[in-house]
C-alpha positions, 0 to 999 in steps of 0.5 A: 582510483582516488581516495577519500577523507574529511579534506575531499577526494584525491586526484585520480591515478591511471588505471592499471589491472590485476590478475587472480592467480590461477586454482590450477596447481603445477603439474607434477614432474614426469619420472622414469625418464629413459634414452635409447639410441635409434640410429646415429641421428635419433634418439627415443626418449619414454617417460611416466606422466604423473600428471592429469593437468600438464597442458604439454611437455618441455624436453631439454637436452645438452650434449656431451657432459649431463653437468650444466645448462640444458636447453628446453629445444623439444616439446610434447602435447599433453598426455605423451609419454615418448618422444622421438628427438632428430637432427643429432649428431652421429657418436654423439653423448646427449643428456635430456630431462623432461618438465611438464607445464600448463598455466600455472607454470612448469613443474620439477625436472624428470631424472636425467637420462642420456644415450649416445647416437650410434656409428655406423660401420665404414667398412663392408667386408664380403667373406666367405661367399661361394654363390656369388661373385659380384655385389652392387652395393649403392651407398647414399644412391652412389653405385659401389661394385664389390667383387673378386680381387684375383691379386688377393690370396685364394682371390679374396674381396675387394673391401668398401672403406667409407667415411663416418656418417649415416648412410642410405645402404641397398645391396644386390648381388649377381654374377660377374662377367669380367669384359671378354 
């Protein structure tokens, strides 16, 4: 670029470029944003898209308190109104918020919503079976057995006690044939 006046013309400077600023407004916020817990690493989050422009979504979560920073971890394509995060931890609170986004940048935050990853129960109690004297149970593909404890009163259940956290559950039931 160089100018001119009555004296001559300037030195050229260096080149450089611009850019026009988009006619594509920002989308608007998503709404209605809600949480459930599916299990004790998943939770499903819904929300209402409001927007016909959004190129995707950005989901952003913390744990624990809704107070404070949320990291955008997540996404969603364009037109999506759920989404299914993974990869939480068991009895754990999470907190999520939603923003839509295309070229022209990303648009206000949705509500906040939270939901806390389920426990599973660490204790299988078998009561009150009269059709059956023995159970299999397979935890995570490690064989358990569940039967009588003739030493308990009125020959009650022995009781399986696990430690928290997400389990692969496969029970069978059968007869007992204590070693003759």
């Amino acid at each position: 670029m160089a100018s001119y006046n009555s004296a001559g013309e300037s030195a050229r400077s260096a080149w450089d470029s611009a850019q026009t600023l988009s006619s594509t407004p920002v989308p608007d916020a998503p709404s209605n944003l809600t949480a459930t817990a599916l299990s004790g690493t998943q939770i499903q989050l819904a929300w209402s898209d409001n927007s016909s422009n959004e190129t995707g979504f950005t989901i952003f979560r913390r744990s624990g308190s809704c107070e404070g920073t949320f990291f955008g971890l997540d996404s969603a394509s364009a037109g999506a109104t759920s989404k299914t995060v993974s990869g939480l931890s068991v009895g754990t609170t999470y907190c999520f918020k939603v923003a839509a986004f295309n070229a022209a940048g990303n648009s206000a935050y949705s509500n906040t919503a939270s939901a806390v990853t389920e426990i599973p129960p660490t204790t299988l109690r078998i009561v009150n079976n009269t059709h059956y004297d023995m159970i299999d149970v397979r935890i995570d593909g490690n064989q358990q057995y569940i039967y009588p404890d003739l030493t308990l009163p009125e020959g009650g259940w022995r009781e399986w006690t696990g430690s928290p956290g997400t389990y692969a559950l496969d029970i069978g039931v059968g007869r007992y044939l204590p070693d003759q």
